[in-house]
C-alpha positions as a printed NumPy array, in Angstrom:
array([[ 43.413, -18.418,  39.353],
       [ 41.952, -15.155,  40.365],
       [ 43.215, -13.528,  37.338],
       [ 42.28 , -16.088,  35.054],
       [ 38.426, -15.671,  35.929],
       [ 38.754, -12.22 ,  35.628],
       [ 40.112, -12.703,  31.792],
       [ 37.37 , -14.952,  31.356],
       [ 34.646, -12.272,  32.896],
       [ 35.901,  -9.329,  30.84 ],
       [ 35.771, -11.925,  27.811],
       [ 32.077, -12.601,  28.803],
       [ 31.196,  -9.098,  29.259],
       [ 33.001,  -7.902,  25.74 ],
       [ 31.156, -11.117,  24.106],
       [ 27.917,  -9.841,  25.689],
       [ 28.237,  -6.535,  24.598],
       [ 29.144,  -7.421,  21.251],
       [ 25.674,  -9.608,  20.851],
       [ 23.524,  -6.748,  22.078],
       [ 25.336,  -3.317,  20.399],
       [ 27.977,  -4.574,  17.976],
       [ 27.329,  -5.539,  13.919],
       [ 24.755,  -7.724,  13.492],
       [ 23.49 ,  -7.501,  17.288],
       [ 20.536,  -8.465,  18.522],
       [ 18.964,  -5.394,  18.285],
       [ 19.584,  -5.078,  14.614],
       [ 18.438,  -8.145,  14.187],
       [ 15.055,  -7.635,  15.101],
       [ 14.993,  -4.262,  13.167],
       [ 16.138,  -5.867,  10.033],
       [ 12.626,  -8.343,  10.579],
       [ 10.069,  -5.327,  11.548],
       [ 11.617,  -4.148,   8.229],
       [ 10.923,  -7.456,   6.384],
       [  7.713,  -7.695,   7.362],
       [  7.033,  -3.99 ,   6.319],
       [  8.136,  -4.567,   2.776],
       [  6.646,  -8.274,   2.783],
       [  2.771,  -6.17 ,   3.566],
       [  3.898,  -3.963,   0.798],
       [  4.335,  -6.688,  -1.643],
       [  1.204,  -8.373,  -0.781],
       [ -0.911,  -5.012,  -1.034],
       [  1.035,  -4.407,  -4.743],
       [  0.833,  -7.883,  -6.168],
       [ -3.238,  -7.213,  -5.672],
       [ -3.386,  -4.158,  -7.114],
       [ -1.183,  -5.858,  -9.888],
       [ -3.412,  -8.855, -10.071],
       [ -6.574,  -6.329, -10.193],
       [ -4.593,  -4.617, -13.355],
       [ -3.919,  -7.882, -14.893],
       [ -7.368,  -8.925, -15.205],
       [ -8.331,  -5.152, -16.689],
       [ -5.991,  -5.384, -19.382],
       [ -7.144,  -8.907, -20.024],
       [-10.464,  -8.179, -19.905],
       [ -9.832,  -5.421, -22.119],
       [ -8.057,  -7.139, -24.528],
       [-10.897,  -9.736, -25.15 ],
       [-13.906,  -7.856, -23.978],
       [-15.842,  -5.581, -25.776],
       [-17.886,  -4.941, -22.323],
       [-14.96 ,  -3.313, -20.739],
       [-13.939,  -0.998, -23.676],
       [-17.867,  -0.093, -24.021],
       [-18.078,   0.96 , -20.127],
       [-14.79 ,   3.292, -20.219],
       [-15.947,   4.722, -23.469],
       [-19.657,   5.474, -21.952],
       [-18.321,   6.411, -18.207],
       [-14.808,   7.729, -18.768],
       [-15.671,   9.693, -22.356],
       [-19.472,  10.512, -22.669],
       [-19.825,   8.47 , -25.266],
       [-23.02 ,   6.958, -26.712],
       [-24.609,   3.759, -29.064],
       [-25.632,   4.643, -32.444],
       [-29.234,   4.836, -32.179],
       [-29.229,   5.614, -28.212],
       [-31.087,   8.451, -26.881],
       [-29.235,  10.229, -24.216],
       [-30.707,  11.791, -21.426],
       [-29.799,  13.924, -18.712],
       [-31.068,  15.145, -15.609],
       [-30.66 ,  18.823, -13.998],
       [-32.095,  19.464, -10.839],
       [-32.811,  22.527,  -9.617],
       [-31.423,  23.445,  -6.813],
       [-33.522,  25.302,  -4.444],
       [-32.904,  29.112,  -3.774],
       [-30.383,  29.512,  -0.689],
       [-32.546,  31.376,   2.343],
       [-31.22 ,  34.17 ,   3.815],
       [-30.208,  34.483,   7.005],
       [-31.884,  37.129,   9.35 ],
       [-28.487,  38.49 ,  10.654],
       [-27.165,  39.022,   6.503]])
């Protein structure tokens, strides 16, 4: 009897161990899901920023508006008939420190 709860102990233990350190323990169970939810923020943050690209190319595809504000902010560029003007400030004269 003795020696057949002693078989059944070691069983236990080598069962135990298994769950906790072997393949597909416990442990990398729950590193396998800090991993999936990792990726799964990735995703989210990417399908916005793909969203957000959508709606650019869309918008430049149909819109006149959109090509007009890359070609005036992105390239310089001007209206026929616009007058452009542009403002330089002066910038005052740096002051000299007393110990230069």
């Amino acid at each position: 009897m003795k020696a057949l709860i002693s078989i059944f102990i070691i069983l236990l233990v080598l069962l135990q161990f298994k769950l906790w350190f072997g393949d597909g323990s416990m442990r990398e169970v729950w590193r396998l899901e800090a991993a999936i939810e990792v990726q799964q923020k990735e995703n989210a943050q990417l399908q916005e920023r793909n969203t957000a690209l959508e709606a650019e190319v869309t918008d430049l595809k149909k819109g006149l508006e959109a090509v007009e504000e890359r070609a005036r902010n992105e390239l310089g560029m001007i209206k026929e008939g616009e007058t452009f003007f542009q403002i330089v400030e002066d910038n005052p004269p740096r002051q000299q420190n007393s110990s230069d």
